[in-house]
Phi, psi and omega in degrees: 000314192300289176340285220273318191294311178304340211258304164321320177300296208289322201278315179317276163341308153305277213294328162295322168306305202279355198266351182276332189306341192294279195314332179314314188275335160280318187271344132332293209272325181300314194284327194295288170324324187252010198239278211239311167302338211354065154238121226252359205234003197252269276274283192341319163290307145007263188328304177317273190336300174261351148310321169321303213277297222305328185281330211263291165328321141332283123002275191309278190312334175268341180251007137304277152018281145305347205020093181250097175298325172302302173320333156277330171269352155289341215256264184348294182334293175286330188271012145266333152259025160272295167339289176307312188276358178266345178286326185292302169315330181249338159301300205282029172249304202265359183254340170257358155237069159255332186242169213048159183185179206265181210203132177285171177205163193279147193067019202209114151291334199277179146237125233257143185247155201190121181316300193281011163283332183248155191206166168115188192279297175287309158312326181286306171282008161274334187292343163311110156354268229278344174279318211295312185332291171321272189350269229302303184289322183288307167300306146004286178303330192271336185090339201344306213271020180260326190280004164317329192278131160259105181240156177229124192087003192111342185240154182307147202281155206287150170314305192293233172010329179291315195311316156343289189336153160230095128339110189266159193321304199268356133335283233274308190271311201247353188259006176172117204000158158311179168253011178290296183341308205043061168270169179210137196315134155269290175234212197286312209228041190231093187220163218223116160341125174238247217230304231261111178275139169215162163256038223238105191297354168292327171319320168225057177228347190299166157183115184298015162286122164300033155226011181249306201007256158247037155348305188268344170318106180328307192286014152290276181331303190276009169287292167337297193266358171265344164299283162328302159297314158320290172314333193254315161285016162295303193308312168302335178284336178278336197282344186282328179278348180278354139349254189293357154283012200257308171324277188327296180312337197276324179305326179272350169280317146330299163307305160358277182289335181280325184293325169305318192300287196324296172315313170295339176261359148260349134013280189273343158300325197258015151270292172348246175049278190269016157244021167248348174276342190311284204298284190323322162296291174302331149299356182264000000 
């Protein structure tokens, strides 16, 4: 008993540690929201969950510790629908970054994005007309694509050198044409009509006001969501081992709480017991 209360305390303790990487990792996704995915509404369950496992793990380490059978059967309780819901949390983070990614392109360090590579639930409400405004103004608003500019000598850096580059998705999708478009480089986020026709409607959707640039752009959008797919999974790889130390803390807490009940519940037998044994010693 002593043994399995000791191991739950420790694994609790543990599992107290790892719930900061959660909240780390939701405010992480918070910050990410407000610089560059600005989709503003994903972090919060993040966050919940871990503030939950932390309150919860708490719980768990004071009634191993103490052998507090309540204190164990709240920490059980509750640490099954904690359990369920991060468990939930992370199929739905991999079923909604689950398809697209960016398509290379010749001569390009960078990768080029496409809407119709993605699909699904997150798409859709990011490509919606009245969220993308929102998006479109956040990203706008974050500066990403003024920080782009490089110069070498006082001047802007060579084409051949841009190409180079490894672009992140909303670099890539919103500061500047497709390379199907066959516009041609000035700067970064500066580009010239070029020769080469596509149909592709981001092509005259482009436009050198920085306050424009391919904002409206599809390969904006699917920037956005290849950005987003990229943040959730860092994030989803701490939540699946904290997963199983969570699993593993719930199973041992079960041997936990029954071996306290057996015990509490034999308590009162070996005092009897031993006050009926008493007055027989003294008549002797």
């Amino acid at each position: 008993m002593r043994s399995s209360n000791h191991l739950i305390g420790v694994l609790n303790f543990l599992t107290f540690l790892l719930s900061i990487p959660i909240l780390g990792g939701g405010i992480w996704l918070s910050t990410r929201a407000n610089n560059t995915d600005c989709l503003k509404f994903l972090q919060w369950p993040l966050i919940i969950i871990g503030v939950a496992i932390m309150v919860v793990s708490l719980a768990g380490f004071a009634g191993a510790c103490y052998r507090n059978t309540f204190l164990l059967w709240v920490y059980l309780f509750v640490m099954f629908f904690v359990i369920a819901a991060l468990i939930g949390f992370i199929i739905f983070a991999y079923a909604v970054t689950d398809k697209g990614s960016g398509r290379a392109e010749p001569n390009r360090g960078y990768l080029d994005y496409y809407l119709q590579d993605y699909s699904g639930w997150l798409e859709k409400r990011v490509a919606d007309d009245s969220y993308w405004a929102k998006i479109s103004s956040c990203i706008r608003d974050s500066k990403a694509c003024n920080k782009m500019g490089k110069t070498v000598g006082g001047m802007p850096e060579s084409a051949d050198v841009f190409y180079r580059r490894k672009l992140n998705p909303i670099e890539s999708g919103c500061c500047k044409p497709p390379t199907e478009c066959g516009y041609t480089y000035v700067n970064e986020t500066t580009w010239n009509p070029g020769v080469v026709g596509s149909a592709n409607p981001d092509c005259t959707k482009w436009n050198n006001d920085q306050e424009q640039l391919c904002y409206s752009c599809d390969s904006c959008k699917a920037g956005v969501l290849a950005s987003l797919k990229k943040s959730w999974r860092k994030v989803s790889v701490i939540n699946i081992v904290v997963l199983i130390i969570l699993v593993i803390a719930y199973v041992v807490g079960c041997a936990a709480f029954r071996n306290n009940r057996r015990i509490d519940n034999d308590e009162p037998y070996g005092e009897t017991r031993m006050t009926k044994e008493r007055p027989s010693m003294i008549q002797f």
